[in-house]
N, C-alpha and C positions, 0 to 999 in steps of 0.2 A: 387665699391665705391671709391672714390676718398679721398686719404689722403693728406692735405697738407704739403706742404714741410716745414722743421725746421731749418734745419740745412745746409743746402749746398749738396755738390758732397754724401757727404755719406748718407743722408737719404732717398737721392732722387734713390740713386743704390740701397738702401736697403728697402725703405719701397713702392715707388709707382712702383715698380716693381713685376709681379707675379709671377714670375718663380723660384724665387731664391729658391737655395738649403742652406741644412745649416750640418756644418760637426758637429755632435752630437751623442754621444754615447746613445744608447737605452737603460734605466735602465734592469739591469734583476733583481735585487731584488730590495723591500723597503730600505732606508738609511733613517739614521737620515734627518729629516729638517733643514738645516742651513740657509736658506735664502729665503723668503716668498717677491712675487713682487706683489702688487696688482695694484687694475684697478678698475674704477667706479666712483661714485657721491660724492656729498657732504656728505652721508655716511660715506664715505671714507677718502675723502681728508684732508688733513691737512694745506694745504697752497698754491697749485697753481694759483687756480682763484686768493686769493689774490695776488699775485706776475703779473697776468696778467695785472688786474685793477689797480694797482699799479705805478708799471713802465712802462705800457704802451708796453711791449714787452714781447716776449716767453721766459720762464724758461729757463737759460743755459743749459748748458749739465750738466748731473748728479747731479741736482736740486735737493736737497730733505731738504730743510728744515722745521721746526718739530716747529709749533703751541701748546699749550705756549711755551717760556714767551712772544714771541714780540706779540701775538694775542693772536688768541683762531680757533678753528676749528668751525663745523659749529653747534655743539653739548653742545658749551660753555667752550669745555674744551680741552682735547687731546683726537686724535681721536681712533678710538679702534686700530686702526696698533700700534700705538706707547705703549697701551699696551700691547698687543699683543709680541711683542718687552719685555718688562718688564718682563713680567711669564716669557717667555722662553729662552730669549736667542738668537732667531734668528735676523741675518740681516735680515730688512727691507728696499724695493724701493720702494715709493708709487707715482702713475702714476695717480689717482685717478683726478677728475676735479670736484667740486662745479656746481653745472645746468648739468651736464654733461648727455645727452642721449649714447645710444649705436650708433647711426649714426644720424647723420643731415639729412641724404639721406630719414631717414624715418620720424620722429617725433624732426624734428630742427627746434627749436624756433628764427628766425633768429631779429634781433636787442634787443634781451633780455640779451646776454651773453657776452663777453670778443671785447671790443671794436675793438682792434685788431688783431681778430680772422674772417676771410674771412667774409662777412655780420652781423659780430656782431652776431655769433653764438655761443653758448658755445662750449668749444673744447671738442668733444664728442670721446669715446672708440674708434672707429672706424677710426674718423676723427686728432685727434692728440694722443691721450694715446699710443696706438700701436708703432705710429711714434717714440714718445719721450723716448720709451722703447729702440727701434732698433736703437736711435741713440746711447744712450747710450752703451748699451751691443752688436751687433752684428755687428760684422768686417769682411772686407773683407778676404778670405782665399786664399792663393796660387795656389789652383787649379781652382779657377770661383769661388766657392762656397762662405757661410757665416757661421762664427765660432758666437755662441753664449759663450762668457766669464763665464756665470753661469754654474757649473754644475747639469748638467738636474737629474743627481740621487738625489742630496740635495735641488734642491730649487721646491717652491708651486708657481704656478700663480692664484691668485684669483681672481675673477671677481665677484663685487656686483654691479647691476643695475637693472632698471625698473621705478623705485619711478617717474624719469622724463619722461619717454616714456607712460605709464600709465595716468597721472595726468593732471593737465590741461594745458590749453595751448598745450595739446596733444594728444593724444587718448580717453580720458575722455570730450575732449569737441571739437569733430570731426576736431581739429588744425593739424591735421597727415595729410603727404605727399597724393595724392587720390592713392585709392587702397591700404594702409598699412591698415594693424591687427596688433593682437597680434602674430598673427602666422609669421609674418615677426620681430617683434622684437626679440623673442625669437631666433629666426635663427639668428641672428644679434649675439647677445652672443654664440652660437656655431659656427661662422664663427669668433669671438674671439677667441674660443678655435684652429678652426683647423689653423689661421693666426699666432697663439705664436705656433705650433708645428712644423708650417717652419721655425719658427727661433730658435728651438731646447728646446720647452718648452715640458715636458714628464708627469708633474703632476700638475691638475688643482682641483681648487675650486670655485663650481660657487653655488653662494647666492641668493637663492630667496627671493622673494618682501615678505615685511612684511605686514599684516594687513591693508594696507592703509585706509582702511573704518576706522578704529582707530584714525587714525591719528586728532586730534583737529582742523586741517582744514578743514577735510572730513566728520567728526562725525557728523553726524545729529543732537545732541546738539546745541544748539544754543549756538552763540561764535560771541562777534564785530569782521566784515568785520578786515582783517589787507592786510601785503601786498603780501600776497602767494594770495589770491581770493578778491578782494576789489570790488567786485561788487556784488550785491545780486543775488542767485542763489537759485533753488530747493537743498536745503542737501537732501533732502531723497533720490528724484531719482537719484540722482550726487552718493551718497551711495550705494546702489545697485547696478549701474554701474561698480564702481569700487571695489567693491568685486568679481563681475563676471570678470574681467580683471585680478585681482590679481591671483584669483584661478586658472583660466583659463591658465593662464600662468606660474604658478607654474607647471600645472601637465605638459603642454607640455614640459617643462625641464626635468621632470622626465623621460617622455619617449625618449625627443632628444638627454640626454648626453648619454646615454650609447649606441645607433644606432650611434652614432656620431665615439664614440669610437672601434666601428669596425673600420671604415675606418682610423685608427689612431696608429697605430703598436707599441707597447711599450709603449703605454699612459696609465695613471691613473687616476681615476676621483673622487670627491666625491662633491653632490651636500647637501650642507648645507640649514638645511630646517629653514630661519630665520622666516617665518611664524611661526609655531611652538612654537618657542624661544619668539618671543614675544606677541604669546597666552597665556601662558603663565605667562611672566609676569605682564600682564594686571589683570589675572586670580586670580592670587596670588602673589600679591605687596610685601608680607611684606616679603617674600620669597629672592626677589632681592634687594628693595628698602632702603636705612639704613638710609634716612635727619632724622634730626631732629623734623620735620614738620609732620603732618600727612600726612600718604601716598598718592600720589593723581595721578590716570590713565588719568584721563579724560580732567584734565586742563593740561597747560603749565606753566614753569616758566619764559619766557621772552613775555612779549609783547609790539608791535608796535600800531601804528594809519595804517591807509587803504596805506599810503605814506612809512613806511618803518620806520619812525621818530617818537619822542618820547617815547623812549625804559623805559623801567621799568619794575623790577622783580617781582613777588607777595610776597615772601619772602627771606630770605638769606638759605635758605636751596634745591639747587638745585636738591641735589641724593634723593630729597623725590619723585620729579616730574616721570613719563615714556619719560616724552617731554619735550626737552628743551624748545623750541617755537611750535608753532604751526604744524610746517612737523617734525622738527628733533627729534629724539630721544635725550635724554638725555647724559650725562658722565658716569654717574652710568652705564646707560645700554651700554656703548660702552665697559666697564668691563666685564659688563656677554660677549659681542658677542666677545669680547678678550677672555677670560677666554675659549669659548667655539670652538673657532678655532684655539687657541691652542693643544684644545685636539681632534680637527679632525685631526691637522696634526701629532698626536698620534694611531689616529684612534680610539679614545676612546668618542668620544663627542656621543650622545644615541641623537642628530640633523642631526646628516650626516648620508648619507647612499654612501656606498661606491664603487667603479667600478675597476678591475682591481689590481695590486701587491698598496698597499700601506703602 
């Protein structure tokens, strides 16, 4: 897969190259977490697609600025890194992209994402996240090699995706490259994991796709057209669909990260089951939920017209909602999935299941 270049002489020695080695100390026991890098979608992100669409140009080096106050992330509010960050304590690097798929090569939406991004495609894991990681942190070493500047005993690389390789415009509505599956994306994310262990990454976290059949743009509910689906479509069988995608590819993660992690010497793994987590809170709102407002799974709190335009809230009490808008989760719940990958990189979260010294 082809990653584009970012940054000049060093990304192009460091990232569209396959060979490199990288001088990295192999954990032999768990250490504390001091420093958690993530990778993934609008999930995740807290401000790069803005910065894309914005300035019309790629994030500098060591980019990381932190939505609110000058915005908001894609959730309404700050995104779960930056609590995450809050509870515990750890440095945070978040790499994460808004549209963001795992490769363009397989489910790229090409004139929907960052203008100046090669076809107007979102800058996807594969295709710039990795890159803008290795520009940042991994240098060249004295011997050929490449030093990664984190140390691999303290810091977590986490990886949340799917929601866009899944959905439409993708897999859910046969938009996928011909011949991709599920079975090629999911490989996509563990060719994440085994591409951050050349550049000296030892401990991973990888998040599975949440409920998207839930989701108020998927739900068979009836819900006005907005601008995630503005065409009228079958909810039911588009539902169905993509429950079979969801699950389906939840369990292959279950069985590819730890087959993976043999071939991977001193690595650690734990696959976060955000399914689950927001079974969960669907199941039992008042449990997670604290607005003001009565609880509400099924609606959202921001809505658009079919155009993107005319926004308006249903109430002022956001943390009542599961959804901010229509695909994203809410703030509140960026708390619990904070609150609860905090305590995976504890090893204590009863959502992860664990692989290896952690």
């Amino acid at each position: 897969m082809t990653i584009f270049s970012l940054s000049g002489a060093l990304l192009a020695a460091v990232v569209l190259s396959g060979t490199c080695n990288v001088v990295a100390q192999l954990p032999q026991a768990a250490l504390p977490v001091q420093t958690l890098v993530t990778f993934g979608d609008s999930y995740t992100d807290q401000s790069r697609l803005t910065y894309f669409n914005t300035n019309h140009s790629y994030p500098p080096l060591h980019y990381q600025e932190v939505y609110p106050p000058g915005a908001h992330a894609a959730n309404g509010g700050a995104s779960w890194v930056r609590y995450a960050e809050m509870y515990s304590g750890v440095q945070s690097y978040n790499y994460a992209v808004s549209g963001a798929a795992c490769s363009n090569a397989l489910t790229g939406r090409p004139g929907q994402g960052a203008a100046v991004f090669p076809d107007a495609y979102f800058p996807g894991v594969q295709d710039y996240e990795i890159g803008a990681f290795a520009a940042d942190w991994v240098i060249p070493a004295p011997n050929g090699a490449y030093f990664n500047e984190l140390n691999p005993l303290t810091t977590v690389y986490s990886l949340w995706i799917g929601t866009n390789d899944v959905g439409i415009n993708s897999l859910l509505t046969g938009n996928q490259t011909a011949g991709v599956t599920i079975v090629n994306v999911t490989e996509c994310a563990i060719s994440w994991m085994q591409q951050m262990y050349t550049y000296g990454a030892r401990r991973f976290i990888l998040q599975n796709m949440i409920p998207l059949d839930l989701a108020p743009v998927y739900a068979v509910g009836p819900d006005p057209l907005d601008h995630y689906w503005p065409v009228a479509h079958n909810r039911t069988d588009y539902n169905i669909q993509l429950q079979e995608l969801v699950m389906s590819g939840n369990a292959l993660w279950d069985l590819q990260v730890p087959a993976a992690l043999i071939t991977l010497p001193g690595a650690s793994a734990a696959v976060f089951n955000s399914h689950a987590l927001f079974t969960d809170m669907y199941n039992n709102p008042s449990m997670f939920l604290n607005g003001t407002a009565p609880l509400n799974v099924t609606g959202y709190y921001a809505h658009s017209n079919a155009s993107g335009g005319d926004v308006y809230f249903v109430n002022n009490s956001p943390d009542s909602f599961l959804f901010y808008d229509g695909l994203h989760p809410s703030e509140q719940v960026s708390r619990h999935v904070a609150t609860e990958i905090v305590k995976t990189l504890n090893r204590t979260s009863a959502y992860a299941t664990y692989y290896g010294i952690w």
